[in-house]
TIGU-684994 format. One record per atom (N, C-alpha, C, O): z, x, y. Coordinates in pm, whole numbers, plus 32768, in hexadecimal, padded with zeros to 4 digits. Atoms other than C-alpha are relative to their C-alpha. Layout:
<rs>
ZXY
...
</rs>
This chain:
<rs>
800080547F88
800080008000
80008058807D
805580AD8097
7FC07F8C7F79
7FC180A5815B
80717FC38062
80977F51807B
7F9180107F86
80C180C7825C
7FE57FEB809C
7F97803180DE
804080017F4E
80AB804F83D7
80648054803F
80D6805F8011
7FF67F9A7F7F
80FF812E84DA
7FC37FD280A9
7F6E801480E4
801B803F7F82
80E980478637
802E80AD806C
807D810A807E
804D7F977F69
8074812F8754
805C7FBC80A5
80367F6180EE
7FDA80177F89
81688122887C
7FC77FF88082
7FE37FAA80DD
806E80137F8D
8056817D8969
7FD87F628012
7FBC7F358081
804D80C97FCD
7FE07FDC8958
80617FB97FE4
80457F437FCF
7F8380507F8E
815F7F7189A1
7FC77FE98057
7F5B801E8074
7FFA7FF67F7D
81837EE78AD6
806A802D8023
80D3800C7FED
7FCD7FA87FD5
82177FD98BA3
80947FD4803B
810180078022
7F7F806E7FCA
830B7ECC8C6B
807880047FBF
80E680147FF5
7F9B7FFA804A
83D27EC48B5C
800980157F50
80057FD07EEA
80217F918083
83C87FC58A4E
80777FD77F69
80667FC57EF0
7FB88016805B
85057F8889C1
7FF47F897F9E
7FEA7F9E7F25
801C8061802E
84DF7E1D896B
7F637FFF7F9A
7F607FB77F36
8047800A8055
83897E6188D4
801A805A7FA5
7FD780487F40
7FCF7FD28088
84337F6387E9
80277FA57FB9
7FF37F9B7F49
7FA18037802E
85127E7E8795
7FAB7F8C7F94
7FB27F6E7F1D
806C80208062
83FF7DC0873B
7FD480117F77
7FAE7FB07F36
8044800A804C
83917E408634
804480227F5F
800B80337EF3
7F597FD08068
85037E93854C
7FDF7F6E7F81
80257F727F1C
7FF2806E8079
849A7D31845E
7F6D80368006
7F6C80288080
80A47FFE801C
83157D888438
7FE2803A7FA3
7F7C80137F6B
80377FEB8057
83047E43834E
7FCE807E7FD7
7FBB80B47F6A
80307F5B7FEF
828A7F9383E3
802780627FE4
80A1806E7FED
7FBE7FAF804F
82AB80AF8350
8036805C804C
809C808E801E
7FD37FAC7FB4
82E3818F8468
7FDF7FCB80BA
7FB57F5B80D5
80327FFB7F7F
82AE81CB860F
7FA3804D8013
7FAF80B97FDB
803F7F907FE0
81A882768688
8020803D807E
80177FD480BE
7FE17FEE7F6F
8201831087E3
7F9E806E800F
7FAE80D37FCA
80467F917FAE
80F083E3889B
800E8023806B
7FE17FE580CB
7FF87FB07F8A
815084D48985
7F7E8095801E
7F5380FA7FE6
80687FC87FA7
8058854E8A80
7FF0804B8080
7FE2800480E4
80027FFF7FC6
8046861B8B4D
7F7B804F807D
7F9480AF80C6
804F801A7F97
7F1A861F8C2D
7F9580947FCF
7F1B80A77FD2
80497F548013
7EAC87928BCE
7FAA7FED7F6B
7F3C7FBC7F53
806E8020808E
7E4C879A8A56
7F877F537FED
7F127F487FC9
805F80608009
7DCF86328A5F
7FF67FC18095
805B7FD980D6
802580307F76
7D46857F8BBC
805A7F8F803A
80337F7180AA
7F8880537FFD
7E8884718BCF
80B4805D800B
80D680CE7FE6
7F777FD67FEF
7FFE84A78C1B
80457F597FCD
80277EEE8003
7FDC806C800F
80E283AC8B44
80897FF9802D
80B17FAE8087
7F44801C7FE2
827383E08B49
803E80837FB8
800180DC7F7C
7FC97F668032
835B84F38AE3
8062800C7F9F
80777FA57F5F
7F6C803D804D
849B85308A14
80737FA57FF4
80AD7F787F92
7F9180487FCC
8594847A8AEB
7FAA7F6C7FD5
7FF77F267F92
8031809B8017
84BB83238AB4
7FFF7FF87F60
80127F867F35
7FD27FF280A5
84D883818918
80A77FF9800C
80E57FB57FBA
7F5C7FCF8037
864C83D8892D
80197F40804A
80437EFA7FED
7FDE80987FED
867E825589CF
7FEC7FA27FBA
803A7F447FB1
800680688019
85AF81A08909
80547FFF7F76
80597F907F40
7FF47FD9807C
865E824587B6
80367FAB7FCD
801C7F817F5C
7F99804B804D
8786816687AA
7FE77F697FF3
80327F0B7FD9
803B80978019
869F804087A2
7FB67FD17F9B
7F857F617F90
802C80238066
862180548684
800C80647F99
802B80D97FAE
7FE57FB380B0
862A80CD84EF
7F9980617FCB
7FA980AD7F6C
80607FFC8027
84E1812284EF
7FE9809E7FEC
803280CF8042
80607F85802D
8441827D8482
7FFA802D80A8
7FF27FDF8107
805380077F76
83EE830C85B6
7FAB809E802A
7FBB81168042
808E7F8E800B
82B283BB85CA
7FE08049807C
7FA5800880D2
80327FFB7F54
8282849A870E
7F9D80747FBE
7FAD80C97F65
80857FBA7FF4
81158527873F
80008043803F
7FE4800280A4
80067F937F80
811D864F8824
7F70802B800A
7F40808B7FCF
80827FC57FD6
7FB9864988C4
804880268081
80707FE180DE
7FD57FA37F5F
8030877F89C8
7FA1807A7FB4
7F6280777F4A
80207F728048
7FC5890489A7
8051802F7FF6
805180937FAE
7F937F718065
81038997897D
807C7FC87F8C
80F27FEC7F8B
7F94804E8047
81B088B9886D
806280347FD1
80C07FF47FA2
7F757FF48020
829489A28824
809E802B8040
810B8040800C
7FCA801E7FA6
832F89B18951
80777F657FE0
80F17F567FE2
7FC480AF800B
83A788398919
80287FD47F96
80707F747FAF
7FE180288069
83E587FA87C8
808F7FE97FE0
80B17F8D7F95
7F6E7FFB800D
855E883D87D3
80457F8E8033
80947F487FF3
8013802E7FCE
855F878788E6
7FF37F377FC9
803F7EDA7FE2
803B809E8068
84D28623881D
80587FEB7F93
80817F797F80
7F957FDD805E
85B7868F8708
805D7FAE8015
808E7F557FD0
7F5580297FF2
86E3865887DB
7FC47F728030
80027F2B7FE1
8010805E8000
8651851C884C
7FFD7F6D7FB5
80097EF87FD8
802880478066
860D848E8717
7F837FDB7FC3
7F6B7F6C7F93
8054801E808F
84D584CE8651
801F80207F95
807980717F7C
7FCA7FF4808A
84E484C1850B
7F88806A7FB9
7F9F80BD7F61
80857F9E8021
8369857284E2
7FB680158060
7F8E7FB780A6
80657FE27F95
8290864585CB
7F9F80027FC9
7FA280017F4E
80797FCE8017
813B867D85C2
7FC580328077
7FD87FE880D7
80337FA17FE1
80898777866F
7F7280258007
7F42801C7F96
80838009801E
7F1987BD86B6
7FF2809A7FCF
803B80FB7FDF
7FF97F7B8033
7EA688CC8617
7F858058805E
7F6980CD8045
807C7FA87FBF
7D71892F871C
807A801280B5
8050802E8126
7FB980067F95
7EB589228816
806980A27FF4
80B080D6804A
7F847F71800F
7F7E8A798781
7FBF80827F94
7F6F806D7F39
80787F7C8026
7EED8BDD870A
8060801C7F5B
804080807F1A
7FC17FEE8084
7FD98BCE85BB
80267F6B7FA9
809B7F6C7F85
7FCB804B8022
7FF88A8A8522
807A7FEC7F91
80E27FAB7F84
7F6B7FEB8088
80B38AF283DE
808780198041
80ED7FDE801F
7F827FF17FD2
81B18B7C84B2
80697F758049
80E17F5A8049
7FF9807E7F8E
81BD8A41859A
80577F777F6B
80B27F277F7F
7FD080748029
81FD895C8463
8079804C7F9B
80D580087F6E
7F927FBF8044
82DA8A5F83A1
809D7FDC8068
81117FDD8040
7F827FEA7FA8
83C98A3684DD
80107F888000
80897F7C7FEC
7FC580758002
83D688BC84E7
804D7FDD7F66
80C37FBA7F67
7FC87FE68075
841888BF8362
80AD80398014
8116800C7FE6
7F657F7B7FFD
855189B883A8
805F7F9D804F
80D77FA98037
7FAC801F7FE0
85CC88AD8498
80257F4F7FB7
80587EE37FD6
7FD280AB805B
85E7878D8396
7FCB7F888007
7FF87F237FCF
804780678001
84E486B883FF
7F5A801B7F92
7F2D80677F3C
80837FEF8080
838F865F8368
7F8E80378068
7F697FFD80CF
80617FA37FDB
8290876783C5
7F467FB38010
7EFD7FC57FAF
80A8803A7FFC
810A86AE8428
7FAD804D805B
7FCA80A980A6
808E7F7E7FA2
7FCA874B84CC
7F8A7F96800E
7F687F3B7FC2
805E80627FE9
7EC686A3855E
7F7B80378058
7F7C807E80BD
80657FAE7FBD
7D4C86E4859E
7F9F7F978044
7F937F1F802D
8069805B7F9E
7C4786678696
7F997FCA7FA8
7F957FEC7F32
808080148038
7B1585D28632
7FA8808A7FB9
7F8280AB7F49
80687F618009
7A4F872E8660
805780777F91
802B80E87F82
7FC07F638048
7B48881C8573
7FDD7FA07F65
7FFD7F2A7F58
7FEF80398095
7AF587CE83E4
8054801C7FC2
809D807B7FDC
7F937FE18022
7BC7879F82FC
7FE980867F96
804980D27F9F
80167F5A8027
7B4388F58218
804E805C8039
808F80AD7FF6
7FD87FA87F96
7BBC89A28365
80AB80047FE0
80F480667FED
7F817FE28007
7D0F8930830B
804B7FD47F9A
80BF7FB77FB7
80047FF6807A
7D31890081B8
806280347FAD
808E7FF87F4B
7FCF7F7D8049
7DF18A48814F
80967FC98054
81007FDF8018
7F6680297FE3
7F2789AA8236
802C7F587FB3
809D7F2A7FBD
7FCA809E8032
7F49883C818E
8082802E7F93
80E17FE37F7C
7F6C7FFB803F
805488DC80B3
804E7FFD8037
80B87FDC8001
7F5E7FF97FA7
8141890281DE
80177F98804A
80697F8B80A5
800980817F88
80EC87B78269
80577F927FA1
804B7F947F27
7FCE8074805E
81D3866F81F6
7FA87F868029
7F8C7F1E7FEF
80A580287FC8
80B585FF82CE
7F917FF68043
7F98803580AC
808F7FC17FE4
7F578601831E
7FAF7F74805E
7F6E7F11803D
805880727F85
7ED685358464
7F5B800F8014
7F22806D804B
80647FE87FF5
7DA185068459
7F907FA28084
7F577F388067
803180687FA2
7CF5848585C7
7F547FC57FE0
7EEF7FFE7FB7
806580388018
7C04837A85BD
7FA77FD6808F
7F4C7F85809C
8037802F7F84
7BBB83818731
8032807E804D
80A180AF8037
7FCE7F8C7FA8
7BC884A3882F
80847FD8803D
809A7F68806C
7F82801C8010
7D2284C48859
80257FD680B8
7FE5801A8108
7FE280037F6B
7DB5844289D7
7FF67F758016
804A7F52806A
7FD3809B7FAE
7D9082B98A12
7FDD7FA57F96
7F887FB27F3E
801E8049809D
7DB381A08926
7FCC7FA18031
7FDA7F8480A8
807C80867FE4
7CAE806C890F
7F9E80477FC2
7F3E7FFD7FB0
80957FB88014
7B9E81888887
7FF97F987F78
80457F4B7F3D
804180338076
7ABB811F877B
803480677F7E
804580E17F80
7FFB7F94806E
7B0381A78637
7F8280567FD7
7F1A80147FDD
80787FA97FEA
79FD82DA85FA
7FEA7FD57F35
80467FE27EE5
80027FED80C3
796482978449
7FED806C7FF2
7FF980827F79
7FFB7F558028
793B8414844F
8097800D7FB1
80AD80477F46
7F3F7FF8801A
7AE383EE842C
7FDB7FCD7F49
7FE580337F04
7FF97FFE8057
7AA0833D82C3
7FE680807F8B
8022807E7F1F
80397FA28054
7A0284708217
806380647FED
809480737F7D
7F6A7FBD7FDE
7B1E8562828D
80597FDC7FA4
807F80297F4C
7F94803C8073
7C1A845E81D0
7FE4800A7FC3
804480287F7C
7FFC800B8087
7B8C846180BD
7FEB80967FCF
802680B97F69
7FE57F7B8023
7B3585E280B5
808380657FF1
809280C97FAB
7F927FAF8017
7CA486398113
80497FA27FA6
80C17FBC7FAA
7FBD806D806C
7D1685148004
7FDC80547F77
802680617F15
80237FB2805D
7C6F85DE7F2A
803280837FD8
804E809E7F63
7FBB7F8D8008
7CEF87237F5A
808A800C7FBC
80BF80537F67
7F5D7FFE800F
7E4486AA7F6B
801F7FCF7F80
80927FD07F54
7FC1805B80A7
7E2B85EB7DF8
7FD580807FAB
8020809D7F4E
801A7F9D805F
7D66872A7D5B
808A806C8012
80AE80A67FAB
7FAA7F84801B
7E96882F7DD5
80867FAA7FF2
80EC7FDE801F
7F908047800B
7F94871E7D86
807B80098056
80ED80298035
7F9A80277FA5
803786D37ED6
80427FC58019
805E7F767FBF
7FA780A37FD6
80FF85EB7F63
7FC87FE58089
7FE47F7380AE
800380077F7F
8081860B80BE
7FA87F92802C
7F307F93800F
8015806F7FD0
805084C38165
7F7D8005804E
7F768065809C
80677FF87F7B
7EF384788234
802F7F6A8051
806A7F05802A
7FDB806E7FA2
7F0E839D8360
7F998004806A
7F7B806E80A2
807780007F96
7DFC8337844E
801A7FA18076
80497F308077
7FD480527F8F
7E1882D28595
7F8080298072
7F4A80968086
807280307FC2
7D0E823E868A
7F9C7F8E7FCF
7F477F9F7F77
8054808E800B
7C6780DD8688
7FEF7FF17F88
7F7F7FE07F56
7FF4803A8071
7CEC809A854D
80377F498021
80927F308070
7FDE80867FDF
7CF87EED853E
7FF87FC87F42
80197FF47ED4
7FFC805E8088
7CB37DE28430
7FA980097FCD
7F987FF37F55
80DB7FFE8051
7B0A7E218423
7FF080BA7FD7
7F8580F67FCC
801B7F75805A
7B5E7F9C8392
807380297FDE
8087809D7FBA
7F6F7FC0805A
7CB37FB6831D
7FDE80017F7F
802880547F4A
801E80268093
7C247F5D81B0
7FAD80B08018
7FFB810F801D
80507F927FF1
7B24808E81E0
803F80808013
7FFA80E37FFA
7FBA7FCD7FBF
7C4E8159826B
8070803D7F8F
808F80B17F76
7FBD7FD8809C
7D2B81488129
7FA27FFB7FAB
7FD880367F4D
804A7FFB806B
7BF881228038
7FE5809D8006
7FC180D57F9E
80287F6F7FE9
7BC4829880C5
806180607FB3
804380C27F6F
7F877FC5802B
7D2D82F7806D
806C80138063
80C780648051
7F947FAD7FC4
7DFA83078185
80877F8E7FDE
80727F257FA3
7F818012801E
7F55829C8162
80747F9A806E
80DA7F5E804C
7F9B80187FA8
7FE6822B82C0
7F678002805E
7F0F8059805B
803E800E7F96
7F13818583EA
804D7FD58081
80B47F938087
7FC57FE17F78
7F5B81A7854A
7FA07F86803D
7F257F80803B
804680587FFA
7F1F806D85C9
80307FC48098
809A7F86809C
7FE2802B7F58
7F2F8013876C
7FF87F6B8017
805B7F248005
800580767FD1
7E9D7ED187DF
7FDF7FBB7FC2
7FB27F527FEF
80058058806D
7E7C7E548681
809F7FC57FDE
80BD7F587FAB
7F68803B7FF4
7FF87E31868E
802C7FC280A0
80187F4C80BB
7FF280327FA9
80687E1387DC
7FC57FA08076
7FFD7F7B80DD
8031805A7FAF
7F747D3A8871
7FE87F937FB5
7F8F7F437FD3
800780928042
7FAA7C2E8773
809C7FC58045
80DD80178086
7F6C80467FB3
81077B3887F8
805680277F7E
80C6805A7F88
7FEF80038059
811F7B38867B
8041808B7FA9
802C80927F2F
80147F838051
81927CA28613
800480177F6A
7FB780597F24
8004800F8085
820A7C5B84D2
7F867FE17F93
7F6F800A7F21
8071803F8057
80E17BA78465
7F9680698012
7F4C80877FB4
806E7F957FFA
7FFD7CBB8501
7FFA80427F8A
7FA880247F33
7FDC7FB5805D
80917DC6841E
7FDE7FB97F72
7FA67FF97F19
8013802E8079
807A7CDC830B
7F817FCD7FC8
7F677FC57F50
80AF80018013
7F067C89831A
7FBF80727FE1
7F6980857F8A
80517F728011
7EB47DED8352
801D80177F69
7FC080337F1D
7FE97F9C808F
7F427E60820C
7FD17F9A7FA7
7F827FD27F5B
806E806A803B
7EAE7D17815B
7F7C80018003
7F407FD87FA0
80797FD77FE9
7D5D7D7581FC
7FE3804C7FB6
7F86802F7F6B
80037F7A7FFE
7D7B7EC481A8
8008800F7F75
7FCB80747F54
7FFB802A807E
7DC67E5E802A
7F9C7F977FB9
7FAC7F787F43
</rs>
């Protein structure tokens, strides 16, 4: 069964907390939170202090995306806030092994995440150190994009990898994933979709989440 992962970016901003709060009966498997800041991708979203508030509002997983260039600057940082798993771009830092060896060390779950333009071949030889593997389905920086079908081939090439060297490492795709390619999305292999204004712009959240993964099955 895949897992949803609602995209904080398509909250409304007004009131963040209350749409966390939102989403504690739905069903979801985790948060996604993308932090942006203006340099690596063309958007600026929110920072640690807006993670460390919303923490005690909910149970949920909480996924923070660090699209910046110096993620490891910040990671500690999110830590104390309350993620539970980073992820990291990998065309954003000149060592990635090191980058996810150090989140590992601090007890969370270690992820990496590549643009459209990096294949997954290119990064292949790190999926052992990953607990998981983001895979973008839309140039990374503002949500509403279309999902790119280049992104299916990827899933299923790093789905592949990861079942021949007998991993565990999770894929997760995020970008204009909805209801007319979530089926296409897990038929590929991934594991966990990142899902924006397919959740939060329904009134319904519960039921969103619960279509998608019915779709998607």
């Amino acid at each position: 069964m895949i897992k949803i992962a609602p995209s904080l970016l398509a909250a409304d901003f007004c009131c963040l907390g209350n749409e966390v709060e939102s989403l504690n009966t739905t069903g979801a498997y985790m948060l996604h939170l993308d932090i942006m800041d203006g340099i690596f991708v063309p958007n600026i979203s929110f920072g640690y202090d807006v993670v460390k508030q919303l923490r005690p509002r909910s149970q949920l997983i909480f996924d923070v995306h660090l699209m910046i260039t110096d993620p490891m600057k910040y990671i500690d940082k999110f830590i104390e806030a309350g993620a539970d798993s980073i992820t990291f771009h990998y065309e954003a830092v000149e060592n990635a092994e090191e980058v996810l060896d150090y989140i590992r060390s601090k007890g969370v779950a270690a992820a990496m995440s590549i643009k459209p333009k990096t294949s997954v071949e290119e990064i292949a030889h790190l999926l052992p150190k990953m607990d998981m593997f983001l895979i973008m389905s839309v140039e990374p920086g503002f949500g509403g994009q279309k999902y790119m079908p280049q992104a299916t081939e990827k899933i299923a090439k790093a789905k592949q990898y990861i079942t021949e060297n007998g991993l565990k490492t999770l894929i997760q795709v995020d970008g204009g994933v909805n209801a007319s390619n979530i089926a296409r999305v897990y038929g590929a292999g991934a594991d966990i979709a990142v899902a924006g204004t397919a959740v939060f712009g329904k009134a319904d959240r519960a039921l969103a989440v619960k279509e998608l993964v019915e779709t998607a099955e």
